[in-house]
C-alpha positions in Angstrom: 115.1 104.6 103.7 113.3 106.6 106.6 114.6 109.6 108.2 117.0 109.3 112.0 114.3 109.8 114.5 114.6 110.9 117.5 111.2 111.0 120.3 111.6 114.0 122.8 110.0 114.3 125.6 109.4 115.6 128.7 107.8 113.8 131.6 107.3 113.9 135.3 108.8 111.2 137.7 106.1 109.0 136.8 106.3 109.0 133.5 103.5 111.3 132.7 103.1 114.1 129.9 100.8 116.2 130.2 101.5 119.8 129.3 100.0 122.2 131.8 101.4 119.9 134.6 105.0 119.6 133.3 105.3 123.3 133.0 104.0 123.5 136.5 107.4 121.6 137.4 109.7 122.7 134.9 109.2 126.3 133.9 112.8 126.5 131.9 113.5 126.0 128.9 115.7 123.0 129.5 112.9 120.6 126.7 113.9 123.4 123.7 117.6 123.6 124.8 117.7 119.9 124.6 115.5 119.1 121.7 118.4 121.7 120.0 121.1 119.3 120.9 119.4 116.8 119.0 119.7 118.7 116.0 116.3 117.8 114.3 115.0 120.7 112.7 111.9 118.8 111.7 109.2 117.5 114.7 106.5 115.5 114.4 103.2 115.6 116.7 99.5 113.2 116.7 96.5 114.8 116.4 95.5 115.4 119.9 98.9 117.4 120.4 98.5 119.5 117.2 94.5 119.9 118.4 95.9 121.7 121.9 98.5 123.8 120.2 98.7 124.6 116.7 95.0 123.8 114.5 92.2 125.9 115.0 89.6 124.3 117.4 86.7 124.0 115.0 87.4 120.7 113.3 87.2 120.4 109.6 83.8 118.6 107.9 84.0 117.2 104.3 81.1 118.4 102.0 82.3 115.0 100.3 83.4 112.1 102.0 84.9 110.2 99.1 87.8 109.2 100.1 91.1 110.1 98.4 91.6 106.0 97.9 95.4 105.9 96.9 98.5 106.7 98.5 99.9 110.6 97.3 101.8 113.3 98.3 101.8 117.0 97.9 105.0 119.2 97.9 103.8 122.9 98.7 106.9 124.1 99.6 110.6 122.5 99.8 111.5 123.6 103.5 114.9 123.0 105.2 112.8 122.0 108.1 108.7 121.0 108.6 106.0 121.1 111.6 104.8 117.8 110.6 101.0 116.4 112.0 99.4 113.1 112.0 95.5 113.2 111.1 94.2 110.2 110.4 91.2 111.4 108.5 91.7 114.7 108.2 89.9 116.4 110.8 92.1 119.0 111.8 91.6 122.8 110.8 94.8 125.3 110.0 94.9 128.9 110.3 98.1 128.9 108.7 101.1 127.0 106.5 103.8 128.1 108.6 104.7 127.3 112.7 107.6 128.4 114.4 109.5 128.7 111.2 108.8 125.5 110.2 106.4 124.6 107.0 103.4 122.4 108.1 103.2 118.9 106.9 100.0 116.7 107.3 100.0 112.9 106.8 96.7 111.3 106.5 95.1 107.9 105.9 94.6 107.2 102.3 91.1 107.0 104.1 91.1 110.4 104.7 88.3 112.7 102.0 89.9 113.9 98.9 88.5 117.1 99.8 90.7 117.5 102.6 93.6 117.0 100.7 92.2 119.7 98.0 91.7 122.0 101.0 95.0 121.7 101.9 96.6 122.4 98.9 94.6 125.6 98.3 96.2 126.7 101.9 99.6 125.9 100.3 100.5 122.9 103.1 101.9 119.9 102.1 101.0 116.5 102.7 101.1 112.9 102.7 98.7 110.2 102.1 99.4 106.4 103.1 97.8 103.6 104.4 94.2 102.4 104.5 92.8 101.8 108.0 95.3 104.1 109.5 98.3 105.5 108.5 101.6 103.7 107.4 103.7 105.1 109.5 106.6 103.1 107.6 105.7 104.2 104.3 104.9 107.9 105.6 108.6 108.0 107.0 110.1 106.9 103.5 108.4 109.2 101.6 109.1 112.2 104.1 112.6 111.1 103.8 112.9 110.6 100.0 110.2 113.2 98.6 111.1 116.0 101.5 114.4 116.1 102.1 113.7 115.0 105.7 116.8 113.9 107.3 116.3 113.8 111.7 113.5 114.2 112.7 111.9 114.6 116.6 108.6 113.0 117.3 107.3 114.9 120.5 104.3 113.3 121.0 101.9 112.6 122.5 101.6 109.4 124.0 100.0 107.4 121.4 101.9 108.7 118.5 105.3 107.9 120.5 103.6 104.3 120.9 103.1 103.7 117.3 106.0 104.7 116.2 107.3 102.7 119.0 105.3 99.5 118.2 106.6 99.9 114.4 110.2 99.6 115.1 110.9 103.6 113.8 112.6 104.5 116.6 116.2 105.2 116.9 117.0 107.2 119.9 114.6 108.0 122.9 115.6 111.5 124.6 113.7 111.7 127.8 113.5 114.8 130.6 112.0 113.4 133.6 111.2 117.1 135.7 111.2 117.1 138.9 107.8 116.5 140.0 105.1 113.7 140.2 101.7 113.5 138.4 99.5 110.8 139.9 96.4 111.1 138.1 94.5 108.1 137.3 94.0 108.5 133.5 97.2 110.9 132.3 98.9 109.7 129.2 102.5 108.1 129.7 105.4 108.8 127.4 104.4 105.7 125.6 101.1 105.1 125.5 98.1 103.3 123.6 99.5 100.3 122.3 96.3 97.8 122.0 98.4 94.5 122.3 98.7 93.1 125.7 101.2 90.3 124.5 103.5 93.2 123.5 107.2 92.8 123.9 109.2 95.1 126.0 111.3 97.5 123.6 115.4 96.9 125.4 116.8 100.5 125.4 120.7 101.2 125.5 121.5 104.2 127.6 123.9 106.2 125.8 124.5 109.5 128.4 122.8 110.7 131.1 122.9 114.7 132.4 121.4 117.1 134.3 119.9 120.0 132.5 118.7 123.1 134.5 118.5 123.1 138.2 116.5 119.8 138.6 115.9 118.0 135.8 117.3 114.7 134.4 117.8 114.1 130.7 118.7 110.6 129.9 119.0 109.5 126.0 118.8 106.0 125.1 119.7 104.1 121.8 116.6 101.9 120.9 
């Protein structure tokens, strides 16, 4: 059993995400007020996202790169709600077990070094292990559900985390923003991005309500 999982975002007219440019369109906070709606105290955010905002920029280098070879988990602290990053092989760097309230919660690769997974657990942050050759998204989900308590949970990016949870069939709702403004760089990531298979089916969406939010933007939730 896997948590209800939402992915929230915010994008301009053409379906781009980056930060600094979205802001530039949308200064509000019309993506919070939503994403409160949604009632998911618990978000989930890739690497590159949790790079930009929340890790510490130097990345972290195992002494020992044995890796921890088995799927585990490690529950520092039982939170009603969790800041929750995917890092493949551990590579990210915290300053701190705590963001915005919410406890943080890595989930590696069980290809990720044992020593990352030691580190963490001196820093008192939780984890999750699953997977060899990249994470197992399904797996990850049960366990955050079962082991953590983890009942709705927002993933909110970026592109490539949206697409894999995408191409796994986790999703249940989409909750898009679209600001009102247009990107047009060659290059930006999408909402759903990165997924390697050019034969890939298109994922049908049900609209279930569509609203304006703010002055100008659009939010439009789908069930997938």
């Amino acid at each position: 059993m896997k948590p209800y999982i939402i992915c929230h975002m915010m994008a301009s007219v053409d379906g781009r995400i980056d930060c600094d440019m979205t802001e530039q369109i949308e200064s509000g906070d019309e993506y919070y007020e939503a994403l409160a709606q949604l009632q998911c105290p618990s978000m989930l955010m890739g690497r590159v996202t949790m790079q930009m905002h929340y890790a510490l920029p130097e990345p972290f280098v195992a002494a020992d790169a044995t890796a921890v070879g088995h799927e585990c988990f490690y529950v520092a602290e039982r939170a009603s709600a969790y800041c929750v990053a995917t890092d493949t092989l551990g590579r990210l760097q915290w300053g701190d077990n705590n963001y915005d309230g919410q406890h943080l919660l890595v989930i590696t690769s069980e290809d990720c070094p044992a020593e990352y997974h030691a580190t963490l657990r001196e820093r008192g942050i939780s984890f999750i292990a699953t997977g060899k050759g990249g994470i197992d998204l399904l797996r990850a989900m049960a366990i955050l559900r079962e082991h953590f308590g983890v009942e709705r949970l927002a993933v909110t990016g970026g592109g490539h985390i949206n697409g894999a949870f995408l191409d796994a069939g986790l999703l249940d709702e989409v909750s898009l923003m679209i600001a009102p403004g247009i990107d047009g760089r060659a290059g930006m990531a999408a909402v759903f991005d990165g997924i390697a298979d050019m034969n890939h089916t298109p994922v049908k969406l049900q609209l279930m309500s569509v609203e304006r939010i703010g002055e100008e933007t659009v939010w439009i939730r789908y069930r997938v």
